[in-house]
C-alpha positions in Angstrom: 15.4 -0.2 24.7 16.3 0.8 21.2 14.4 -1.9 18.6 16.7 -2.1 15.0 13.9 -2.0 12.3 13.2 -5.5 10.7 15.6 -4.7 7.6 18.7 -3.4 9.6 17.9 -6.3 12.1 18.0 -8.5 9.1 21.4 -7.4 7.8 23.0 -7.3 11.1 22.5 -10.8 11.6 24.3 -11.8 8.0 27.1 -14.1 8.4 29.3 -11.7 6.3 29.5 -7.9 5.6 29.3 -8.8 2.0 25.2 -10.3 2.5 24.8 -7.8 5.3 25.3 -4.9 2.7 23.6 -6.5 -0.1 20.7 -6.8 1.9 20.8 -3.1 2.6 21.6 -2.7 -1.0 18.4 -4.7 -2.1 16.4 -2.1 0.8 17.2 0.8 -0.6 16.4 -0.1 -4.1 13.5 -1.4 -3.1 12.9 1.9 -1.4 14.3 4.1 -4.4 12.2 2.3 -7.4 9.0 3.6 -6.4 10.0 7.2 -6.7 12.1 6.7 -9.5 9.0 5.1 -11.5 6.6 8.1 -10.6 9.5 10.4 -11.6 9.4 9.0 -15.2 5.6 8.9 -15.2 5.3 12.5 -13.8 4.3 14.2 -17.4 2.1 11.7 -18.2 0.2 12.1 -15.0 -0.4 15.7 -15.6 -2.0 14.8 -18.8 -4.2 12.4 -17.8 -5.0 15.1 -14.7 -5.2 18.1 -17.4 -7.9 15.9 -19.5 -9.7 14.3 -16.6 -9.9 17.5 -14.3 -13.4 18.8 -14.6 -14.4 15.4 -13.1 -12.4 16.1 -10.0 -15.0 17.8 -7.8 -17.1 14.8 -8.7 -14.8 12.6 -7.4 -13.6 14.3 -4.3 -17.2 14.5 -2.9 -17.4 10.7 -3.6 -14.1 10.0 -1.9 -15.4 11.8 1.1 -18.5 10.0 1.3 -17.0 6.7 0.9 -14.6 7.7 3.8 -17.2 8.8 6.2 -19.0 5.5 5.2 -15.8 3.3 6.4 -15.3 5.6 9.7 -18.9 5.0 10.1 -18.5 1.6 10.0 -15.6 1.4 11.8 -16.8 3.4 14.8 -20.2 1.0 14.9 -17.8 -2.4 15.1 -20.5 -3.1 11.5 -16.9 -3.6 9.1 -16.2 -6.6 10.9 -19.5 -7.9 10.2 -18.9 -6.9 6.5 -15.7 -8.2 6.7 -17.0 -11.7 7.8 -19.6 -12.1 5.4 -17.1 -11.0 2.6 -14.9 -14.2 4.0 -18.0 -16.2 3.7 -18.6 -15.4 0.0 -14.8 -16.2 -0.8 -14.9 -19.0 -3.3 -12.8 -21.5 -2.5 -10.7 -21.4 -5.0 -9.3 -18.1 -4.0 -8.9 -19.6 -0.5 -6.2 -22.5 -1.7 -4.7 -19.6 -3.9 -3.6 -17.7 -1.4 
């Protein structure tokens, strides 16, 4: 059986057409925004890339290490260890915050 994403699911159970397309309306903004923001910062991307480039091989190799690292962990069942001891140094603070 055929399961209408949570949005559509959403605006099909408005009690008017009038919420049920401003719902959608509010979606595909949301949707929209994103790519209309990195549109606008494009050029100032590719100057930050142009000025920071040489460090790229640098930072590639650490990305790749840092990913092997989490499969690693993954694969061993050790991030959910990590994960609970990170839970256990949670101030409290933070707890009620969220």
């Amino acid at each position: 059986m055929f399961a209408a994403p949570p949005e559509r699911a959403l605006a099909s159970g408005a009690e008017n057409l009038t919420q049920g397309t401003s719902l959608l309306a509010v979606y595909a903004a949301g949707l929209a925004v994103p790519f209309l923001l990195s549109a606008v910062a494009f050029e100032a991307f590719l100057t930050f890339f142009r000025r920071y480039s040489l460090f790229m091989p640098a930072l590639q190799k650490v990305g790749g290490v840092i990913l092997v690292a989490m499969g690693v962990l993954l694969f061993t069942d050790y991030l959910t260890v990590l994960n609970t001891y990170a839970i256990a140094l949670t101030p409290q603070w933070l707890w009620s915050w969220l």
